[in-house]
LUMBA-34859 format. One record per residue (C-alpha): y, x, z. Coordinates in steps of 0.2 Angstrom, whole numbers, plus 5000, padded with zeros to 4 digits. Layout:
BEGIN
+-------+------+------+
| north | east |   up |
+-------+------+------+
|     Y |    X |    Z |
...
+-------+------+------+
***
This chain:
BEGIN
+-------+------+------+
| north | east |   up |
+-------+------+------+
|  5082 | 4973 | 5101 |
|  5071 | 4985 | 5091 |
|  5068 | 4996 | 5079 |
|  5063 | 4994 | 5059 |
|  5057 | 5004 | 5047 |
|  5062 | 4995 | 5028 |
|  5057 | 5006 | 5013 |
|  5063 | 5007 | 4993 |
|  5081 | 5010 | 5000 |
|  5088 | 5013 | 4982 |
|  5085 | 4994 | 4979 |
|  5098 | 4981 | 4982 |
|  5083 | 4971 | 4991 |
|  5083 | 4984 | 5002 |
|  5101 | 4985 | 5006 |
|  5102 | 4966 | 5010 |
|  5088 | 4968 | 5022 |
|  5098 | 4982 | 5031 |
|  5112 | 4971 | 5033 |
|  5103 | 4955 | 5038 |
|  5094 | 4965 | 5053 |
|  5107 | 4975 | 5057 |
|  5118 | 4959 | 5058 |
|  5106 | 4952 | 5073 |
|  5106 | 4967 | 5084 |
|  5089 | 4978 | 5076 |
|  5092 | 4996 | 5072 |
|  5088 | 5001 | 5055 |
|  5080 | 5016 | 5047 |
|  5081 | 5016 | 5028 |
|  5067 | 5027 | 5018 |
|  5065 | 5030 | 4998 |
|  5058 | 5044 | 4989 |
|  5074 | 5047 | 4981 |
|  5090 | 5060 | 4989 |
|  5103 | 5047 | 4984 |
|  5097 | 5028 | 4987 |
|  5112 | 5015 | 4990 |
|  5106 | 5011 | 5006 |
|  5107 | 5029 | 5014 |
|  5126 | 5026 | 5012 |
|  5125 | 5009 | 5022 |
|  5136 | 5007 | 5038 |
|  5122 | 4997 | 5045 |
|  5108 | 5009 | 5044 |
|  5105 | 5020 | 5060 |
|  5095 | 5032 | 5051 |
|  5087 | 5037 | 5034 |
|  5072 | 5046 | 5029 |
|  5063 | 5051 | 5015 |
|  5043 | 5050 | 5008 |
|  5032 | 5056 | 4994 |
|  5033 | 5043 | 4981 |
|  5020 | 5030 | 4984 |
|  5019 | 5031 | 4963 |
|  5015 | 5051 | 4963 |
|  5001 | 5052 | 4978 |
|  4998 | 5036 | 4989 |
|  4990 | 5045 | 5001 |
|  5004 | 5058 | 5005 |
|  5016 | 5042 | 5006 |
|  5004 | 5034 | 5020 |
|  5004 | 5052 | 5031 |
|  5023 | 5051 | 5029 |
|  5025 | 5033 | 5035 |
|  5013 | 5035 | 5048 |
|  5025 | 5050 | 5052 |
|  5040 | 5043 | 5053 |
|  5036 | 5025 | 5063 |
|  5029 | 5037 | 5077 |
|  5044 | 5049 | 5074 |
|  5055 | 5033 | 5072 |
|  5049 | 5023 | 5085 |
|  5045 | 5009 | 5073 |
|  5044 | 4991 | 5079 |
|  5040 | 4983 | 5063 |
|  5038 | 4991 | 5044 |
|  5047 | 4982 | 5032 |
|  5041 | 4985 | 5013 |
|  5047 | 4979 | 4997 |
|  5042 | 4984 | 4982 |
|  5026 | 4986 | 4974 |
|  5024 | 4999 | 4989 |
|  5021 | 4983 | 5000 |
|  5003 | 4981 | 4990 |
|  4999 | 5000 | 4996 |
|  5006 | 4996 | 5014 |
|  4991 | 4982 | 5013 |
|  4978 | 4992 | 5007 |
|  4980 | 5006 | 5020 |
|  4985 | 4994 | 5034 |
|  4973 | 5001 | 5045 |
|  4977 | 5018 | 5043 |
|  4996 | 5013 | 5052 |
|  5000 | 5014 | 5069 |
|  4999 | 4998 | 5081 |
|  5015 | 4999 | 5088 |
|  5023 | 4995 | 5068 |
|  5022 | 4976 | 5065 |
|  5018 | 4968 | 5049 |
|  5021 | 4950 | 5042 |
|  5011 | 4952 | 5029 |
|  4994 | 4944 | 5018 |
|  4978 | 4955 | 5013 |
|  4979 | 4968 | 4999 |
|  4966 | 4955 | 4988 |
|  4976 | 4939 | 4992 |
|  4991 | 4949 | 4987 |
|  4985 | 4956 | 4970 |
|  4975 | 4940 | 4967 |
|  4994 | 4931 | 4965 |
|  5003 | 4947 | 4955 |
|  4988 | 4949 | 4941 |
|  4995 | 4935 | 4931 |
|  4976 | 4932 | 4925 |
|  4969 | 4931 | 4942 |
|  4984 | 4920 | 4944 |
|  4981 | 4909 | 4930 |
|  4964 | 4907 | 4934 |
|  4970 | 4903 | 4956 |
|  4981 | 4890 | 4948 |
|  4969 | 4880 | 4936 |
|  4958 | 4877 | 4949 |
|  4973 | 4872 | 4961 |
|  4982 | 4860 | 4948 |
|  4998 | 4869 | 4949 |
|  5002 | 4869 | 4931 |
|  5006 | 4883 | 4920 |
|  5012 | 4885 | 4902 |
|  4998 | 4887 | 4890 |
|  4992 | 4906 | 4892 |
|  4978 | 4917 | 4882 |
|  4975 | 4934 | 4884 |
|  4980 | 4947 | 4870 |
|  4962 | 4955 | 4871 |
|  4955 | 4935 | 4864 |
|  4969 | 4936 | 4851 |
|  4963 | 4953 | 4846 |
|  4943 | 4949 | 4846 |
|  4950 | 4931 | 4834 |
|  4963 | 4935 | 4823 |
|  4964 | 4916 | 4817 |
|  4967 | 4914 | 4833 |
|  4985 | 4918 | 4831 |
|  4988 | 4907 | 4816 |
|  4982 | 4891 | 4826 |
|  4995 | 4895 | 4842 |
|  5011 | 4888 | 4844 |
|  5027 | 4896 | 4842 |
|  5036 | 4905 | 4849 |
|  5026 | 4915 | 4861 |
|  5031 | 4927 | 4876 |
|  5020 | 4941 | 4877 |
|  5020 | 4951 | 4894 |
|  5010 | 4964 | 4904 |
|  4995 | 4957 | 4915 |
|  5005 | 4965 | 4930 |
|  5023 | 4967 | 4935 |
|  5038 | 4959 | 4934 |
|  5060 | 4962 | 4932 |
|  5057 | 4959 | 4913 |
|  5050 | 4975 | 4907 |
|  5040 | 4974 | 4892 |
|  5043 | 4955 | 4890 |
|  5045 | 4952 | 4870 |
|  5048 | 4934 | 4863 |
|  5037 | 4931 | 4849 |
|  5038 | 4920 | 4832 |
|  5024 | 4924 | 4821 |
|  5006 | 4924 | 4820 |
|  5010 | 4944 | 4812 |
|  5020 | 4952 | 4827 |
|  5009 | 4942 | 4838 |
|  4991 | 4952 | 4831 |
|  5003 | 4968 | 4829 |
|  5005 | 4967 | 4848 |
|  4988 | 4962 | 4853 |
|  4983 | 4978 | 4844 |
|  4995 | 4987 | 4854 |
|  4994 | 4979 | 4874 |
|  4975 | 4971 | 4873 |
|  4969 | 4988 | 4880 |
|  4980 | 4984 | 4896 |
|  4976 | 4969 | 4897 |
|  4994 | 4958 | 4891 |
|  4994 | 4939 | 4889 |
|  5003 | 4929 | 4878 |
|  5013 | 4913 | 4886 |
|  5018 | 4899 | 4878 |
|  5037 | 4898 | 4879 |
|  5045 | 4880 | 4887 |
|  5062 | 4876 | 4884 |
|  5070 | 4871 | 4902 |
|  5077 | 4879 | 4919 |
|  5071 | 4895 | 4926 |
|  5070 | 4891 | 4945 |
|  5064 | 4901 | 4956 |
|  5055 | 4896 | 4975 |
|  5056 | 4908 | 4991 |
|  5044 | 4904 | 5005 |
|  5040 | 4913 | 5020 |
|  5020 | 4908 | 5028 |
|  5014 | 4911 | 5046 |
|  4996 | 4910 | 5046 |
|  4994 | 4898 | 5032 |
|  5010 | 4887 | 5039 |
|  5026 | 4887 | 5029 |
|  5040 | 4893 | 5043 |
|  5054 | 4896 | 5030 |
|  5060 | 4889 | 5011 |
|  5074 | 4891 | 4999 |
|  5075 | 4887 | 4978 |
|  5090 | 4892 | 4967 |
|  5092 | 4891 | 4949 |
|  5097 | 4906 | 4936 |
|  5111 | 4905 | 4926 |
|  5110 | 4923 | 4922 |
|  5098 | 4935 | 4920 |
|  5096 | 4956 | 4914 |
|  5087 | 4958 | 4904 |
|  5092 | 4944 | 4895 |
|  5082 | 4931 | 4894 |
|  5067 | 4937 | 4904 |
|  5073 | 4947 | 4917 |
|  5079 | 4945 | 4935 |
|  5094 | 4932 | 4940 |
|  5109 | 4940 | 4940 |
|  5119 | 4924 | 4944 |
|  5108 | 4912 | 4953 |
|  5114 | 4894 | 4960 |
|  5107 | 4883 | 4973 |
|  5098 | 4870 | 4968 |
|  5083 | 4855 | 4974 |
|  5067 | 4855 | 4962 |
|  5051 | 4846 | 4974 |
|  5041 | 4850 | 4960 |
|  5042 | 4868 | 4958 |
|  5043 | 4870 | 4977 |
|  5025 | 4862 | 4980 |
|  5017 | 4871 | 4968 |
|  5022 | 4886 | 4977 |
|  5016 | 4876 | 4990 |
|  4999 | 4872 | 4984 |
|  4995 | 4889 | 4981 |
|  5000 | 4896 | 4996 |
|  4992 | 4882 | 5007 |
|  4976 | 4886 | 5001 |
|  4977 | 4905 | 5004 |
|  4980 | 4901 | 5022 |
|  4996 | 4915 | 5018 |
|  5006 | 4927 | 5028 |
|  5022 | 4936 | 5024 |
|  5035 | 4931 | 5010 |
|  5033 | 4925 | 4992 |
|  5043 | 4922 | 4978 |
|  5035 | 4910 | 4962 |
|  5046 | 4908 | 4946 |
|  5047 | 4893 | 4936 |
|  5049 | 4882 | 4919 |
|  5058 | 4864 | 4922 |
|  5056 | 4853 | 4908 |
|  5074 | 4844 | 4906 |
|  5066 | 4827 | 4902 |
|  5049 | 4825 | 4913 |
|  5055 | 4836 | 4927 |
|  5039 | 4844 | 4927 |
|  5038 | 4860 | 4935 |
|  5026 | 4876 | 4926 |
|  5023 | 4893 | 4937 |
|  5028 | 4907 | 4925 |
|  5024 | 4921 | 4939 |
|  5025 | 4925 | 4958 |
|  5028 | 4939 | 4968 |
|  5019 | 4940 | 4984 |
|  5032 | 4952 | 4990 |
|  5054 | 4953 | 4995 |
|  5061 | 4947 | 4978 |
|  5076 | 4952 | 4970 |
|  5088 | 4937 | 4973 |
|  5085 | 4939 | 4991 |
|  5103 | 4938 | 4995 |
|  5106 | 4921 | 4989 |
|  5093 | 4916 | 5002 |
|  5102 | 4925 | 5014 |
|  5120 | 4918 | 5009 |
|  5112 | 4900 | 5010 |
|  5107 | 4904 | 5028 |
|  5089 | 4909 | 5026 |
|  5086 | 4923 | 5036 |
|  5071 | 4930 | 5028 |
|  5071 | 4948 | 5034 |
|  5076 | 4942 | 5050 |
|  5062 | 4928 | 5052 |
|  5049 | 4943 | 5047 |
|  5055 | 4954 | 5060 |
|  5050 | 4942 | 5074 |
|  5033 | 4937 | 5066 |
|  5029 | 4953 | 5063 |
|  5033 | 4953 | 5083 |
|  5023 | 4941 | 5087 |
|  5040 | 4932 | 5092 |
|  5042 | 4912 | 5084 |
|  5059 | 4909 | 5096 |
|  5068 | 4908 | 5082 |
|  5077 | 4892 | 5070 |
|  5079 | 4889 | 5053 |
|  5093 | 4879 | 5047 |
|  5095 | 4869 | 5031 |
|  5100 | 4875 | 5017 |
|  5119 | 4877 | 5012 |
|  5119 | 4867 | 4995 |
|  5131 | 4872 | 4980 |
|  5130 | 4891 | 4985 |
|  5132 | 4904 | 4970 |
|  5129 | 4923 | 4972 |
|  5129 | 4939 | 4961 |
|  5120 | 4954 | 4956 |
|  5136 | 4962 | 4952 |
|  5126 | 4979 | 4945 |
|  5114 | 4968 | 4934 |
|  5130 | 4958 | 4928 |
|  5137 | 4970 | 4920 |
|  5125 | 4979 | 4913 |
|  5119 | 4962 | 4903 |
|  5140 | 4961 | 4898 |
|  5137 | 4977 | 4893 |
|  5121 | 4975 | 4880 |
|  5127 | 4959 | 4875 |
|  5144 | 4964 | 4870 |
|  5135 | 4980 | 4860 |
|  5125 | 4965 | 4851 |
|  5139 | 4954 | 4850 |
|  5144 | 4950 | 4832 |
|  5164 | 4946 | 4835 |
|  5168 | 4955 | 4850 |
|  5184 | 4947 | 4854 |
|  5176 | 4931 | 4855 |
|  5162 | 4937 | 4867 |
|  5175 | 4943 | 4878 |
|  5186 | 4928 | 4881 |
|  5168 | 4917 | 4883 |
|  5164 | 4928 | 4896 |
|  5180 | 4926 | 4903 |
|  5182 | 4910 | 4902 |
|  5162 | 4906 | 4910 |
|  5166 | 4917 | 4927 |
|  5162 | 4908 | 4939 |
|  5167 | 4909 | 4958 |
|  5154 | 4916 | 4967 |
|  5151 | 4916 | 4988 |
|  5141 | 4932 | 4990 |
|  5136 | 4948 | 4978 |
|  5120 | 4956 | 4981 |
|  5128 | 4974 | 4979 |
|  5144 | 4973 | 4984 |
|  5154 | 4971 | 5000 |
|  5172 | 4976 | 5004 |
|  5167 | 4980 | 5022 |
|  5152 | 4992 | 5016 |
|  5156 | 4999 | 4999 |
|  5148 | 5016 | 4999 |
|  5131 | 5007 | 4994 |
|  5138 | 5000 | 4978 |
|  5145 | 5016 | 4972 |
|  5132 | 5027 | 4974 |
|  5121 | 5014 | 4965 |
|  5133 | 5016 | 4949 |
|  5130 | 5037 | 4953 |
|  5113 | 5034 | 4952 |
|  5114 | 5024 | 4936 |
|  5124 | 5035 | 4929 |
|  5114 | 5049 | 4931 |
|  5097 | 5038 | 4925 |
|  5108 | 5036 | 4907 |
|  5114 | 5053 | 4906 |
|  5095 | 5058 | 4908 |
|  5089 | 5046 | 4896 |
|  5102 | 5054 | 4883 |
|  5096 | 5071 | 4885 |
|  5079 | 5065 | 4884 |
|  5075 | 5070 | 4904 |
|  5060 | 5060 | 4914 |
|  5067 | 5049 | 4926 |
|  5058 | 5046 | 4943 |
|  5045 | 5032 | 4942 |
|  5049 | 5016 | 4952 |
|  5034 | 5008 | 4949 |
|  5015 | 5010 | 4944 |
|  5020 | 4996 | 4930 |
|  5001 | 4988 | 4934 |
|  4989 | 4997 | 4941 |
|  4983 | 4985 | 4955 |
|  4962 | 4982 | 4956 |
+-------+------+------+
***
C-alpha cells in the first residue's frame, strides 16, 4: 500500500501508530535518536533507523530525514513529538515524494505557547481559567495578595506535567515568579471538576475525524498525562476545540485538554497540543483511526470512513500506571491501606497503550530503557534530552 516514515520511536505514541498502519497494509520504518527505542523491537515495523536528535542540531536532524525518506522510499512522514514543529519549519527543505498532514510551523506554535493561546482563545470565546503571567506578578508584588487560591503555575511551553506545581500562598507564588518569570511561566487559576481531553483531526479547515475521553488517572499526579482514560460525551469542551480550530482554517491532528465544572457543565481549555498526543491509543481502541486517517490525507487520498465512537471504552498506560503506584505508595502514609484501595479500584480495561500479548518485546525494552534512565539519575549521569522544554519563536 506504501511506505511511512514515523519518528520518536521510543514513545508509546509512536509504537501505536506502527501498529495502526501496519494493521491496514502500510510498511512501517521506525526512527529515534535513541539505540534502544520500544518501537525498534515492534513486530510491525519493516525497518528502523536512527537520526541526530532534533534537540542537539536541527539541521543535522533534517539532512538525516531527508536521507532516509529518499533511502526509505517514504510515502508519507509521520512526526510526533515536539519534532513535528521542526518538520514544519523546514517543510520545504523535505522531499515531494513524503506526504504531510500537517498546519504551518506559526499556526502550530501559536496553539503550544500557552500565552499566544490565551490571547487565540479570548478573542475566540473559548473560555479559559483566569491566567496572568508570572513576569506581571513579579513587576506587582500585591498582585499576588489579591489572586485567588490555589494557583497552578506552569511553563509558557510544553506539556506531560513537567514543572507544573499547585500553589497556595501569595509567598510561594512571588518566590516562583522570581524564579520562572525570566522564561516566561504563567500562573492558572485552578477549577475543581473533570479533566477531559478532545482529539480532532482537520482537513483544510474541515473536521474529518473526533474522539473525547475523560482521565481518571494521570503521572505525574495530578497534572500529568492520562494513564487511565475513559470515554466519555462533553459538547462543550468539543466545540471549543472546535472554535479554534475553525478559525485556523487547520490541518493535521490536535489534542485540547480541559476543566469541566460538575455543576454548570461549563467547559475551560487548560492546554492543547497541535501534534500526536499521548492517549492516542484510546482513540484507536474506540475506532478512531488517526494515524491511519493521516496517511491517506497526507496522500491526498479521502476514500476512507470514520465510524462512531465505541462508547464506555477504558484503556491503559500500563508503564505511566505503575510508575504513579509506585510514587504514590513511597508518599503513602499507611501503606497497607494504599494497597488494598488500589486493589480494590482496578478497573477492567479494553486496550493498554504499551502492552500487547501478541507484541511484547516493545514493553520490555521500555522498562530497560527506564531502568537505565533511574540508574543514571542515581549516579548522577546526564540522560538524553527528549525535548527542547520550550524554545518555540
Amino acid at each position: 500500500m506504501g511506505r511511512a516514515l514515523v519518528t520518536s520511536a521510543r514513545t508509546r505514541v509512536a509504537y501505536n501508530i506502527c501498529k495502526s498502519l501496519a494493521r491496514r497494509g502500510v510498511e512501517v520504518v521506525v526512527a529515534d535518536a535513541q539505540p534502544h527505542a520500544m518501537s525498534f523491537h515492534s513486530r510491525h515495523a519493516v525497518g528502523t533507523a536512527r537520526y541526530v536528535s532534533p534537540f542537539v542540531d536541527e539541521h543535522r536532524f533534517i539532512d538525516d530525514l531527508v536521507r532516509l525518506v529518499e533511502q526509505e522510499r517514504i510515502d508519507v512522514l509521520i512526526p510526533v513529538l515536539e519534532e513535528t514543529y521542526m518538520v514544519a519549519r523546514h517543510r520545504d527543505r523535505l522531499p515531494a515524494r513524503a506526504g504531510l498532514c500537517l498546519a504551518g510551523y506559526r499556526a502550530l506554535v501559536e496553539l503550544h505557547d500557552k500565552e499566544s493561546l490565551r490571547t487565540l482563545a479570548n478573542r475566540l470565546g473559548v473560555p479559559m481559567p483566569e491566567t496572568v503571567s508570572l513576569a506581571a506578578v513579579l513587576a506587582s508584588p500585591g498582585m499576588a495578595g489579591e489572586m485567588a487560591y490555589p494557583q497552578v503555575v506552569k511553563p509558557r511551553q510544553g506539556g506531560g506535567g513537567w514543572a507544573v506545581e499547585e500553589v497556595t500562598t501569595p509567598d510561594r507564588l512571588r518566590a516562583l515568579a522570581s524564579e520562572r518569570a525570566a522564561s516566561g511561566g504563567l500562573a492558572q487559576r485552578k477549577l475543581d471538576g473533570d479533566t477531559v481531553c478532545v482529539a480532532m483531526l482537520y482537513d483544510a479547515g474541515k473536521m474529518v475525524a473526533s474522539d473525547t475521553y475523560r482521565v481518571i488517572q494521570a503521572y505525574p499526579w495530578p497534572y500529568g498525562q492520562g494513564t487511565l482514560r475513559e470515554s466519555f460525551s462533553c459538547p462543550a469542551a468539543e466545540q471549543g476545540l472546535r472554535t479554534l480550530l475553525d478559525a485556523m482554517a487547520w490541518t493535521g491532528v490536535c489534542e485540547a485538554d480541559f476543566i469541566v465544572e460538575p455543576d454548570s457543565g461549563r467547559a475551560f481549555l487548560i492546554d492543547v497540543n497541535p501534534r500526536f498526543w499521548g492517549s492516542l491509543a484510546h482513540s484507536l481502541t474506540r475506532g478512531m483511526d488517526f494515524p491511519y486517517y493521516y496517511y491517506k490525507l497526507a496522500r491526498n487520498e479521502r476514500d476512507f470512513g470514520v465510524p462512531e465512537s465505541a462508547p464506555g471504552v477504558v484503556t491503559r498506560w500500563l508503564g505511566g500506571d505503575v510508575m504513579r503506584l509506585g510514587a504514590q505508595f513511597v508518599n503513602a502514609r499507611h501503606k497497607a491501606a494504599f494497597l488494598v484501595n488500589a486493589l480494590r479500584g482496578h478497573r477492567r480495561v479494553a486496550a493498554y497503550d504499551d502492552f500487547d500479548l501478541s507484541d511484547p518485546l516493545p514493553m520490555l525494552a521500555w522498562c530497560c530503557g527506564q531502568a537505565t534512565k533511574a540508574v543514571r539519575r542515581a549516579w548522577g549521569m546526564p540522560t538524553p534530552g527528549e525535548g527542547l522544554c520550550g524554545q518555540w519563536e
